[in-house]
C-alpha positions in Angstrom: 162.2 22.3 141.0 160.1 22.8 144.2 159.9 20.2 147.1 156.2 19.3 146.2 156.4 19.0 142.7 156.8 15.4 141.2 158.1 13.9 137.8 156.1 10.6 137.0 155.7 7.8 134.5 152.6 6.4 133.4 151.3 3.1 132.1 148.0 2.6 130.6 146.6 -0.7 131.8 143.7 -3.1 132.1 145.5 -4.6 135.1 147.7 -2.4 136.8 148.3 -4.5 140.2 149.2 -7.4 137.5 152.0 -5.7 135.5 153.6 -4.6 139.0 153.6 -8.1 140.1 154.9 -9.0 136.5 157.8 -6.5 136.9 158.8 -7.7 139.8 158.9 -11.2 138.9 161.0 -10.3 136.3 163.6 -8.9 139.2 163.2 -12.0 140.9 163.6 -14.3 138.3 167.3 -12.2 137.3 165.7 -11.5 133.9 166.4 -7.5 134.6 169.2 -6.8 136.9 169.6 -2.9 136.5 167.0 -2.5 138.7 165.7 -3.8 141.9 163.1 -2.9 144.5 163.1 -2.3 148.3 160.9 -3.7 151.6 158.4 -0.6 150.6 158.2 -1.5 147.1 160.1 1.1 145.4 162.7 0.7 142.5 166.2 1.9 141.9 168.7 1.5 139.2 171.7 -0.6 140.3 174.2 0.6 138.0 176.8 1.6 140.1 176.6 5.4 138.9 173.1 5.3 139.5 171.9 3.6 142.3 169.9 5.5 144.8 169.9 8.5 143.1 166.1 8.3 143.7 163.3 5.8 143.5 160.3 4.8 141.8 157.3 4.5 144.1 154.3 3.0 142.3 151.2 3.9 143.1 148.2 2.0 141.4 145.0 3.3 140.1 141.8 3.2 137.9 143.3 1.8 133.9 147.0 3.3 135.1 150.2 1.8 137.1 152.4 5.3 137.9 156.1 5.6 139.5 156.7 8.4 141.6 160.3 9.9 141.5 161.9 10.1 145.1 165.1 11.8 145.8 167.4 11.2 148.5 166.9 13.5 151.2 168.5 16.7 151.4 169.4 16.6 147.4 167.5 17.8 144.9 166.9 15.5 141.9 169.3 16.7 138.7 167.4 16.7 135.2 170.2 13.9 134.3 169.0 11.5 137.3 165.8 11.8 135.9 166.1 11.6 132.2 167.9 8.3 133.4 165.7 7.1 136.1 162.4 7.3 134.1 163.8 6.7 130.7 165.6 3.6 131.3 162.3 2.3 133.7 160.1 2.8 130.5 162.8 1.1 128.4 162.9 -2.1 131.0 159.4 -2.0 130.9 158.6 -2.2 127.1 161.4 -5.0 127.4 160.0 -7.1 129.9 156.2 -6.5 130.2 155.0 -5.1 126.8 152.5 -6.7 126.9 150.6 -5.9 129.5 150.2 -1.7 129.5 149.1 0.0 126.1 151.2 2.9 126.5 154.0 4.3 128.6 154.6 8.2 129.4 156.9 10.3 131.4 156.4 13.8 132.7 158.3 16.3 131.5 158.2 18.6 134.7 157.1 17.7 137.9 153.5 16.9 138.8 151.8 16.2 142.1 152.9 13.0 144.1 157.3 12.9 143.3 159.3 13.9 146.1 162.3 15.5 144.5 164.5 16.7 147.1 
């Protein structure tokens, strides 16, 4: 994968700003504890094997809440660290806050906006 391509997931939602704020609460509430979330807002898994691999960066918009994969720098993001990373998010998610997106999606390659290494 190149440097400027990006591997994202999407959620459809009415109120995008509102399931952030929802996950989070979640975190801080000790409801999900594989993941937590830094001073700039971005997630990482905290199982041991898997924490800060990358991050999540979400990035709000028009109907959509997406998470931006980040790698550490200097490595380049595995197709493992991903499948993880954005499958397990998207399995948190429908856990914890189902009810407030219509749909979750993850890229299958990388698009525009992740920051893989």
């Amino acid at each position: 994968m190149q440097s400027e391509d990006k591997l994202a997931v999407h959620f459809r939602t009415n109120d995008p700003a509102k399931l952030l704020a929802a996950y989070k609460k979640v975190i801080d509430d000790g409801h999900v504890t594989t993941w937590s979330y830094d001073k700039d807002g971005d997630f990482t898994h905290t199982a041991e094997q898997w924490i800060r691999k990358a991050w999540l960066t979400p990035s709000i918009s028009q109907g959509e809440l997406v998470f931006y994969i980040l790698g550490p720098k200097e490595v380049q993001i595995t197709t493992t660290v991903y499948a993880i990373y954005h499958g397990r998010f998207i399995e948190s998610m429908l856990r914890h806050c189902d009810s407030l997106f219509t749909s979750g999606t993850a890229s299958s390659l990388p698009e525009v906006g992740d920051i893989i290494g």
